[in-house]
NUKOL-30670 format. One record per residue (C-alpha): x, y, z. Coordinates in steps of 0.5 Angstrom, whole numbers, padded with zeros to 4 digits, always signed. Layout:
BEGIN
XYZ/...
END
This chain:
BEGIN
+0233+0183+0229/+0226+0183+0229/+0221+0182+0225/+0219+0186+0218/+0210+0189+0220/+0208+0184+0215/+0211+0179+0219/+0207+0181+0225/+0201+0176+0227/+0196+0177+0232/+0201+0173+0238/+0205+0178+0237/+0200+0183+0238/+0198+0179+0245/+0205+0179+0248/+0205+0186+0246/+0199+0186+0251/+0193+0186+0247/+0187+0181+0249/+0186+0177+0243/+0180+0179+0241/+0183+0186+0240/+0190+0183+0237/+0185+0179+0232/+0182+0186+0231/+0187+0190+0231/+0191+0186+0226/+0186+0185+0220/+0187+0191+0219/+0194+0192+0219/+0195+0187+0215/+0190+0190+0210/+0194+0197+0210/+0200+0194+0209/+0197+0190+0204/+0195+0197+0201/+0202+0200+0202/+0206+0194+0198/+0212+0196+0196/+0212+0203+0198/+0219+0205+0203/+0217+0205+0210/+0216+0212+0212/+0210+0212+0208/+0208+0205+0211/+0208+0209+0217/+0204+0215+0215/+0199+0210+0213/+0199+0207+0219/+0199+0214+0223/+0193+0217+0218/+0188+0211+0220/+0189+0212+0227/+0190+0205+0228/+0195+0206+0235/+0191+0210+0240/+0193+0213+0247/+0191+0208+0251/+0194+0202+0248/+0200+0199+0251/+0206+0202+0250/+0209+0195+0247/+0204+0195+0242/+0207+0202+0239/+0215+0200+0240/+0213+0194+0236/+0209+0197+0230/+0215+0202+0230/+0220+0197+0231/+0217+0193+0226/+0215+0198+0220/+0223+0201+0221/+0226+0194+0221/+0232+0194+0217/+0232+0202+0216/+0239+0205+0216/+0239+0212+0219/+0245+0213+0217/+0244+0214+0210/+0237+0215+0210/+0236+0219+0216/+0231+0219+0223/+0225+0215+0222/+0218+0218+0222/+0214+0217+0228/+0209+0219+0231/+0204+0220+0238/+0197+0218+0238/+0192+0223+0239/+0185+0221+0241/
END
């Protein structure tokens, strides 16, 4: 099982194939929106994610699966449905 989006960190992110710079970027703010999202199901936590526009085209295709993967984690489809997702525009 994977690890929960408020448990991703920025070596996470660096595996997913950001620099570190970007990594320590990327996750100040996606620790500040899942902070804002606190206690909301995870489909919301997606739409929050996706309206900030936070993964973009150009990022590498790891970093998207695990922000998926992870905001999903633990989702059982078959009582709640297909999960949410999203393709990033620029």
């Amino acid at each position: 099982m994977g690890k929960n989006i408020s448990e991703v960190g920025v070596e996470d992110l660096v595996q997913a194939g950001l620099t570190v710079k970007e990594a320590k970027e990327f996750d100040e703010i996606l620790k500040e929106t899942v902070r804002r999202s606190k206690g909301l199901e995870p489909r919301e936590v997606w739409r929050e994610l996706v309206a900030q526009k936070m993964l973009k085209p150009w990022h590498p295709h790891g970093l998207h699966q695990l922000v998926y993967y992870s905001v999903y984690n633990g989702w059982d489809a078959s009582s709640n449905g297909p999960p949410l997702y999203g393709f990033p525009s620029m």
